[in-house]
C-alpha positions as CSV (number, residue, x, y, z in Angstrom):
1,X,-8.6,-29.2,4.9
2,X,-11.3,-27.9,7.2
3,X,-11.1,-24.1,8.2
4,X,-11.3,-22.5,11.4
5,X,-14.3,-19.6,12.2
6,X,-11.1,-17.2,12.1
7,X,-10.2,-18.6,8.7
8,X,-13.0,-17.6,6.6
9,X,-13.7,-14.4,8.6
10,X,-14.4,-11.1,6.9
11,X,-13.0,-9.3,9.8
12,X,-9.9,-11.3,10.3
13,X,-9.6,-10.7,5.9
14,X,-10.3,-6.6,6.4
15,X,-7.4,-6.4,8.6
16,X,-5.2,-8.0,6.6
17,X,-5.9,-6.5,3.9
18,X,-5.6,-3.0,5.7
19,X,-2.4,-4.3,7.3
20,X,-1.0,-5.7,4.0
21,X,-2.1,-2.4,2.1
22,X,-0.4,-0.3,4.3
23,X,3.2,-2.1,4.4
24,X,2.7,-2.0,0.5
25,X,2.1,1.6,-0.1
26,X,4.8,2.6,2.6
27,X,7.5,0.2,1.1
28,X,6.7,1.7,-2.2
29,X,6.6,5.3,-1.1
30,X,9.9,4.8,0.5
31,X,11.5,6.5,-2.2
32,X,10.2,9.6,-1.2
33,X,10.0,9.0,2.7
34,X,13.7,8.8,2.7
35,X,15.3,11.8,1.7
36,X,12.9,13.7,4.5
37,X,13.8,10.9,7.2
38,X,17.6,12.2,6.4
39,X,16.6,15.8,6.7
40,X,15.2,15.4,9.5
41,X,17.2,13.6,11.5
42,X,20.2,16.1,10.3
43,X,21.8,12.8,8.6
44,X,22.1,15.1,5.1
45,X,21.2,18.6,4.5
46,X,18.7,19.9,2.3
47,X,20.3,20.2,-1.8
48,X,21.9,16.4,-0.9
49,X,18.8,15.0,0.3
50,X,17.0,16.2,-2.7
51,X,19.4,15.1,-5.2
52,X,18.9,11.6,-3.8
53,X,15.1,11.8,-3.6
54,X,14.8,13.0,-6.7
55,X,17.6,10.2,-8.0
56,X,15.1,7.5,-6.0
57,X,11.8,8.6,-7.4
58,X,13.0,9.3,-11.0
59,X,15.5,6.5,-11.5
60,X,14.3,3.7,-9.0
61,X,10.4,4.5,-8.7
62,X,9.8,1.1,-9.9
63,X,12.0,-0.4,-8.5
64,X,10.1,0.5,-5.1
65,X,6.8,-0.1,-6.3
66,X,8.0,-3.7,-7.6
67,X,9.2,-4.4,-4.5
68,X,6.1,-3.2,-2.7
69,X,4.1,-5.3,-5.0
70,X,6.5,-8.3,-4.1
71,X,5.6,-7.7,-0.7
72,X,1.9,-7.8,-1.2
73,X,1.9,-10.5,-3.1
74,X,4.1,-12.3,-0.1
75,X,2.0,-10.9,2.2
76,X,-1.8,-12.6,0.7
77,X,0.3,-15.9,0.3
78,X,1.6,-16.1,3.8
79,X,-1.8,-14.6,5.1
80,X,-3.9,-17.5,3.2
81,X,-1.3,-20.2,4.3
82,X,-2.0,-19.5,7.7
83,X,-5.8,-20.0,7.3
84,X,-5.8,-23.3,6.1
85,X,-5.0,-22.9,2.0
86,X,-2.3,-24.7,1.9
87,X,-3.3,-26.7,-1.3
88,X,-4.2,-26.3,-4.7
89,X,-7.8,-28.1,-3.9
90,X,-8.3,-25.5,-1.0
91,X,-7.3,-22.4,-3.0
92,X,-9.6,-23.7,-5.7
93,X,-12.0,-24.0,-3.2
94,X,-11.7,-20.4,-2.0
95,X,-10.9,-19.2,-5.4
96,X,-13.5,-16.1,-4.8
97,X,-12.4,-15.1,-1.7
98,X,-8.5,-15.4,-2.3
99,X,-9.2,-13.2,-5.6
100,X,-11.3,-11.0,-3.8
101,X,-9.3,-10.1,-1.1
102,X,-6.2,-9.7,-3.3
103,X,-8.3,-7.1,-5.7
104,X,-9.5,-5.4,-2.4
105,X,-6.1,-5.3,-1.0
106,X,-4.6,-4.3,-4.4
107,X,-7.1,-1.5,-4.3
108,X,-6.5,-0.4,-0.8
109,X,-2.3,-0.2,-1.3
110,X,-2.8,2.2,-4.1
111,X,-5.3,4.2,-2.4
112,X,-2.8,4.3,0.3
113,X,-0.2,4.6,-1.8
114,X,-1.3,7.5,-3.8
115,X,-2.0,9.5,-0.6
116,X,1.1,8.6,1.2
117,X,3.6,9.4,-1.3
118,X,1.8,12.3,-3.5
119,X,-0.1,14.3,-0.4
120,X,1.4,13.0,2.8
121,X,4.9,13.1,1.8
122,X,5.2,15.9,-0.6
123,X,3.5,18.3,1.8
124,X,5.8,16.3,4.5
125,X,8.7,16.8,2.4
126,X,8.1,20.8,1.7
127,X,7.6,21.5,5.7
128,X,10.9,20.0,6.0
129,X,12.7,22.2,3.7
130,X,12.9,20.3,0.6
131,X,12.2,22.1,-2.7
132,X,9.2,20.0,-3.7
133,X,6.4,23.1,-3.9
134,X,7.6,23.3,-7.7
135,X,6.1,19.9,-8.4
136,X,2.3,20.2,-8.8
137,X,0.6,17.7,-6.9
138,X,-2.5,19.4,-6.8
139,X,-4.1,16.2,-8.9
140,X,-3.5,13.5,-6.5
141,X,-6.5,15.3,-3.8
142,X,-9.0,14.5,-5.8
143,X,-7.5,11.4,-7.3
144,X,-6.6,10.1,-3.2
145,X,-10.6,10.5,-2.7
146,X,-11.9,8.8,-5.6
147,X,-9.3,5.5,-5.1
148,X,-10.5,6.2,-1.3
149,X,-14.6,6.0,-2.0
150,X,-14.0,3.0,-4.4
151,X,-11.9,1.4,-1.7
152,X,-14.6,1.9,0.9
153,X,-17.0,0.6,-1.3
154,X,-15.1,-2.0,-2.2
155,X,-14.8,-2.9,1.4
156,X,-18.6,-2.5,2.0
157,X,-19.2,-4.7,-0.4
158,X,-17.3,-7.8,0.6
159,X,-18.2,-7.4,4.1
160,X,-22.0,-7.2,2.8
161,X,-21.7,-10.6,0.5
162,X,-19.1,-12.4,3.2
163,X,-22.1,-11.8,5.9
């Protein structure tokens, strides 16, 4: 099957893969994003909203981050599909580009993911009222920034041998 110019377009695979990434991380930081939603809505007060965060993150965790991975893994296919690899010959054919968009996207959701739901949220989470400050966080900064530099590497890299 031929390809369009979109199809095989670094640009068009960067913002899929930042698109992708960032549904992943949030569906699998949504453990955490939900007891703060309810807080601050006024839908649950403070000790009920952290009995079911901390219920979410320490029971289902896993739960969230399989489904987020579900999600990415839904999201590459259906983003592939609609570029024109729609058969086993074609994926073959763009075997290097499908795997390294997927690594790159894989890379970019847990960048994301790491931020969102161990900086973002938890400093989120304390402003609203929730007793999170007696969790230390304090490794996922400088954790966030390495995933972060390898990601934008990552990214300069593939749009360097895709030009």
């Amino acid at each position: 099957m031929a390809e369009t110019s979109e199809g095989n377009n670094p640009t068009t695979d960067r913002k899929a893969v930042l698109v992708v990434s960032s549904l992943t991380a949030f569906i699998g930081a949504l453990c955490c994003l939900t007891p703060i939603v309810l807080v601050l809505f006024g839908l649950a007060g403070i000790s009920i909203a952290n009995d079911l965060g901390n219920k979410l993150y320490g029971d289902y965790k896993w739960a969230f981050r399989a489904a987020a991975l579900v999600f990415l893994t839904l999201g590459l296919v259906v983003y592939f599909r609609r570029r024109g690899v729609c058969s086993l010959d074609e994926a073959r054919r763009q075997r290097t580009r499908i795997l390294n968009v997927a690594l790159l996207s894989l890379l970019a959701a847990t960048s994301l993911y790491v931020f969102w739901n161990y900086i973002a949220l938890y400093y989120w989470g304390i402003a609203a009222g929730l007793p999170w400050a007696q969790w230390d966080e304090s490794w996922a900064i400088p954790l966030s920034a390495v995933l972060f530099a390898f990601t934008a590497g990552a990214f300069f890299l593939y749009q360097r041998s895709r030009s």
